[in-house]
DRENTORRO-954319 format. One record per residue (C-alpha): residue number from 1; residue in three letters; x, y, z. Coordinates in Angstrom, 2 decimals, always signed. Example, Ala and Ser with C-alpha at 12.3 -4.5 7.8 and 13.67 -1.06 7.14 Angstrom:
% residues 2
<num:1 residuo:ALA X:+12.30 Y:-4.50 Z:+7.80>
<num:2 residuo:SER X:+13.67 Y:-1.06 Z:+7.14>
% end
This chain:
% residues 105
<num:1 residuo:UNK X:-20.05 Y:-30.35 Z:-43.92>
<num:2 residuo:UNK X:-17.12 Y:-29.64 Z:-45.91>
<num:3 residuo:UNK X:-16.22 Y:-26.40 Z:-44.29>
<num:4 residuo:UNK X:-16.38 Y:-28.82 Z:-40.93>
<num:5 residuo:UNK X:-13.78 Y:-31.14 Z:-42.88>
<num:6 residuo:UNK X:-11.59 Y:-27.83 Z:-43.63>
<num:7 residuo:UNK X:-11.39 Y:-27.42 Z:-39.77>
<num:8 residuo:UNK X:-10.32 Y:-30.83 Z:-38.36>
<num:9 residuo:UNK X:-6.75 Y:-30.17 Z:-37.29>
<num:10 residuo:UNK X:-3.87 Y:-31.39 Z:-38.88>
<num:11 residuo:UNK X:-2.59 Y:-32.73 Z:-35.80>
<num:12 residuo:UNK X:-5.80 Y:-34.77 Z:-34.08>
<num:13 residuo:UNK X:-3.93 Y:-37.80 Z:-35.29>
<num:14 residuo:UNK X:-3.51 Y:-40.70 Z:-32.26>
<num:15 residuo:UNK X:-1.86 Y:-44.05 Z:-32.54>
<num:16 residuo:UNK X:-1.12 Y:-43.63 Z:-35.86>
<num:17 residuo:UNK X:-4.62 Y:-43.23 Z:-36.81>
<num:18 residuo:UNK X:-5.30 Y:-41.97 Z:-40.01>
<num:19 residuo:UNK X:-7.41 Y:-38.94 Z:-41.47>
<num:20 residuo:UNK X:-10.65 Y:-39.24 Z:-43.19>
<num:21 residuo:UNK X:-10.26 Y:-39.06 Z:-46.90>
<num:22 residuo:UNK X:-12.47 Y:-37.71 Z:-49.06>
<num:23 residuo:UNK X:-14.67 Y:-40.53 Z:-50.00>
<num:24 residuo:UNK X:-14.94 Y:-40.59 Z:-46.19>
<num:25 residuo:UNK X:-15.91 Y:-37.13 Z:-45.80>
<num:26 residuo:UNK X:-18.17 Y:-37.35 Z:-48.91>
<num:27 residuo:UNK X:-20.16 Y:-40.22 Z:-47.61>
<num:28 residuo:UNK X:-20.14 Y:-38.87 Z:-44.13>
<num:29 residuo:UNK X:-21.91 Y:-35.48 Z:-45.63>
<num:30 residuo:UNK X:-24.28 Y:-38.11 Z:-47.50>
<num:31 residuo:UNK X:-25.07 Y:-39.55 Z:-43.87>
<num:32 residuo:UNK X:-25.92 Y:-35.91 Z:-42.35>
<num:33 residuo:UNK X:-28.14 Y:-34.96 Z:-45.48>
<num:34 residuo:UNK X:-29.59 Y:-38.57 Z:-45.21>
<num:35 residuo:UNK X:-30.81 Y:-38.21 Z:-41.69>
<num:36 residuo:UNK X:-32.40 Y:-34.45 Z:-42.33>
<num:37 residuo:UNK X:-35.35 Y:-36.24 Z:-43.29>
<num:38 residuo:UNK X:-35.94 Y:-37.82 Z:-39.83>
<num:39 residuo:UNK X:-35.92 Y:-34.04 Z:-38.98>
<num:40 residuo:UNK X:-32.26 Y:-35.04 Z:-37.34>
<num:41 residuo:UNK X:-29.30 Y:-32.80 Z:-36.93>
<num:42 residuo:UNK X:-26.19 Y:-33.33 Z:-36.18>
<num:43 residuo:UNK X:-24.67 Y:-32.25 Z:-32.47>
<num:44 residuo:UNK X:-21.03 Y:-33.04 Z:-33.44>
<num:45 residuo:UNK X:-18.98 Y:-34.25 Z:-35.90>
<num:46 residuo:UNK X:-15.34 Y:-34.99 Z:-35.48>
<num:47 residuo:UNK X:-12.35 Y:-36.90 Z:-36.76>
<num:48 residuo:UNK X:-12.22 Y:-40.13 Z:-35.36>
<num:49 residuo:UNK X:-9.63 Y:-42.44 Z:-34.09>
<num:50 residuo:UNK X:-10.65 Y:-44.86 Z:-35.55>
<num:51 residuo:UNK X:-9.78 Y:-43.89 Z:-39.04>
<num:52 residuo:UNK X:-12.97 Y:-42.02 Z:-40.27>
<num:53 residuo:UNK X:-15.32 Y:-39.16 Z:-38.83>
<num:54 residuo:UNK X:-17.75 Y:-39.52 Z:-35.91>
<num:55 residuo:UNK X:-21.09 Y:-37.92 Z:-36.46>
<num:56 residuo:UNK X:-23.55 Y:-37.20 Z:-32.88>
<num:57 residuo:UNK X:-26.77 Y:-36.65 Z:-32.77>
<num:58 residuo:UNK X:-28.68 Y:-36.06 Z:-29.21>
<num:59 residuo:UNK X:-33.08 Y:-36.54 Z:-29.32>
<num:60 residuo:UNK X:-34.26 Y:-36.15 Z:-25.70>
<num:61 residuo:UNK X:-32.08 Y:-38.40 Z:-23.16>
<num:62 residuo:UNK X:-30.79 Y:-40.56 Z:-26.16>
<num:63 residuo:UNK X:-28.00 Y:-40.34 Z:-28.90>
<num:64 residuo:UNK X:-27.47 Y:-41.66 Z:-31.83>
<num:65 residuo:UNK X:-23.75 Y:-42.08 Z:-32.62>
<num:66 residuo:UNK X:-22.59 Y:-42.94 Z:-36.16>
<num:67 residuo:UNK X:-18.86 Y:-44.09 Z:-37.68>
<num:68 residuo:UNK X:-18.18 Y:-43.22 Z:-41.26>
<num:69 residuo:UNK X:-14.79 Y:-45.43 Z:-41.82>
<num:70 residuo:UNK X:-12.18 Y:-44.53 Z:-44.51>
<num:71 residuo:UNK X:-13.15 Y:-48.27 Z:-45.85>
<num:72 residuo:UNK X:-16.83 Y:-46.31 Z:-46.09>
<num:73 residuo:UNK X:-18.65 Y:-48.79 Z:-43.70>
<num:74 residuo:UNK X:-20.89 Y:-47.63 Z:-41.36>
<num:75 residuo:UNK X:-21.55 Y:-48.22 Z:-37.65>
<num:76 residuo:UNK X:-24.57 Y:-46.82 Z:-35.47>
<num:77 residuo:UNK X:-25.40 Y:-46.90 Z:-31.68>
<num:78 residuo:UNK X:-27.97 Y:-45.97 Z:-29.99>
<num:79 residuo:UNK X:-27.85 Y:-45.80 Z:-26.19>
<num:80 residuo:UNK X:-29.06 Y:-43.31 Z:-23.50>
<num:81 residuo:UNK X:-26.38 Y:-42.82 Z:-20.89>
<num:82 residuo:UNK X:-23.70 Y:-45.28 Z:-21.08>
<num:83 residuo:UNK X:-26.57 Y:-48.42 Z:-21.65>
<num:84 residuo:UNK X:-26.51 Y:-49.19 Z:-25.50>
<num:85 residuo:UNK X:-30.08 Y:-49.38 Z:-26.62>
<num:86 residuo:UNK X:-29.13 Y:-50.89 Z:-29.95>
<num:87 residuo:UNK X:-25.83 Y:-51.54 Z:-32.66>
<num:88 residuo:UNK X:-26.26 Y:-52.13 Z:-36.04>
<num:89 residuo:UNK X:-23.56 Y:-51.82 Z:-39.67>
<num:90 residuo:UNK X:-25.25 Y:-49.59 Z:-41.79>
<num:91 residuo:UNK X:-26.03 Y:-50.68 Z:-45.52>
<num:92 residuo:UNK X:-27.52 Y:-48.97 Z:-48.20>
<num:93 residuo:UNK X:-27.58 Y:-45.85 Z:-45.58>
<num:94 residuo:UNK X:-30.66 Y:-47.31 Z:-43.90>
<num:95 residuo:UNK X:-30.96 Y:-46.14 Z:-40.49>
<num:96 residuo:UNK X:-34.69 Y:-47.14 Z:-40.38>
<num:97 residuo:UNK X:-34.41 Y:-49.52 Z:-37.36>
<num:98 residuo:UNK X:-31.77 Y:-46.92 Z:-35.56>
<num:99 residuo:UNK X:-33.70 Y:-43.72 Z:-36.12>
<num:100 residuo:UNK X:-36.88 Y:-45.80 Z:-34.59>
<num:101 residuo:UNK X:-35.15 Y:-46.75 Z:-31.39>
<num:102 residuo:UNK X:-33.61 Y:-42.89 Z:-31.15>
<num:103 residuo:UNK X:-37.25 Y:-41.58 Z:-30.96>
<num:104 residuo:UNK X:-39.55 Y:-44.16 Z:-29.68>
<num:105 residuo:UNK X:-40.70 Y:-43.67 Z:-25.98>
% end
């Protein structure tokens, strides 16, 4: 993950947003190492504009989408196509009841 940080460009910036710092980054590798145990891997990870990173994963027609904040708060959706399956703040980086939706049939 951090040689993914090294590469987010210098100018990705939009509307003033601001780029993840390194408690950000930190927790955001947490997150990825978290979620190898659900045998999950990560599609994409970006900066996002909304002051943080964005981390992807895809499992058959679904995704899993996670925010990693600057404040270090944590957002997941699940949806397949554009219908959201499920939305939940992350705490205590449980992602129990969004890893469950991701893979059930």
């Amino acid at each position: 993950m951090k040689h993914i940080a090294e590469s987010f460009p210098e100018q990705w910036l939009f509307d003033g947003s601001e780029k993840p710092t390194s408690q950000c980054i930190y927790l955001a590798k947490t997150v990825v190492d978290h979620l190898e145990q659900y045998n999950l891997q990560p599609h994409y990870i970006a900066p996002s504009v909304e002051n943080g990173i964005y981390i992807k994963y895809l499992y058959n027609q679904k995704q899993l989408e996670i925010e990693v904040y600057n404040d270090l708060e944590i957002a997941a959706i699940v949806s397949i196509g554009s219908r959201v399956l499920f939305a939940e703040d992350i705490q205590h980086l449980d992602f129990t009841d969004s890893v469950h939706v991701l893979k059930e049939q």
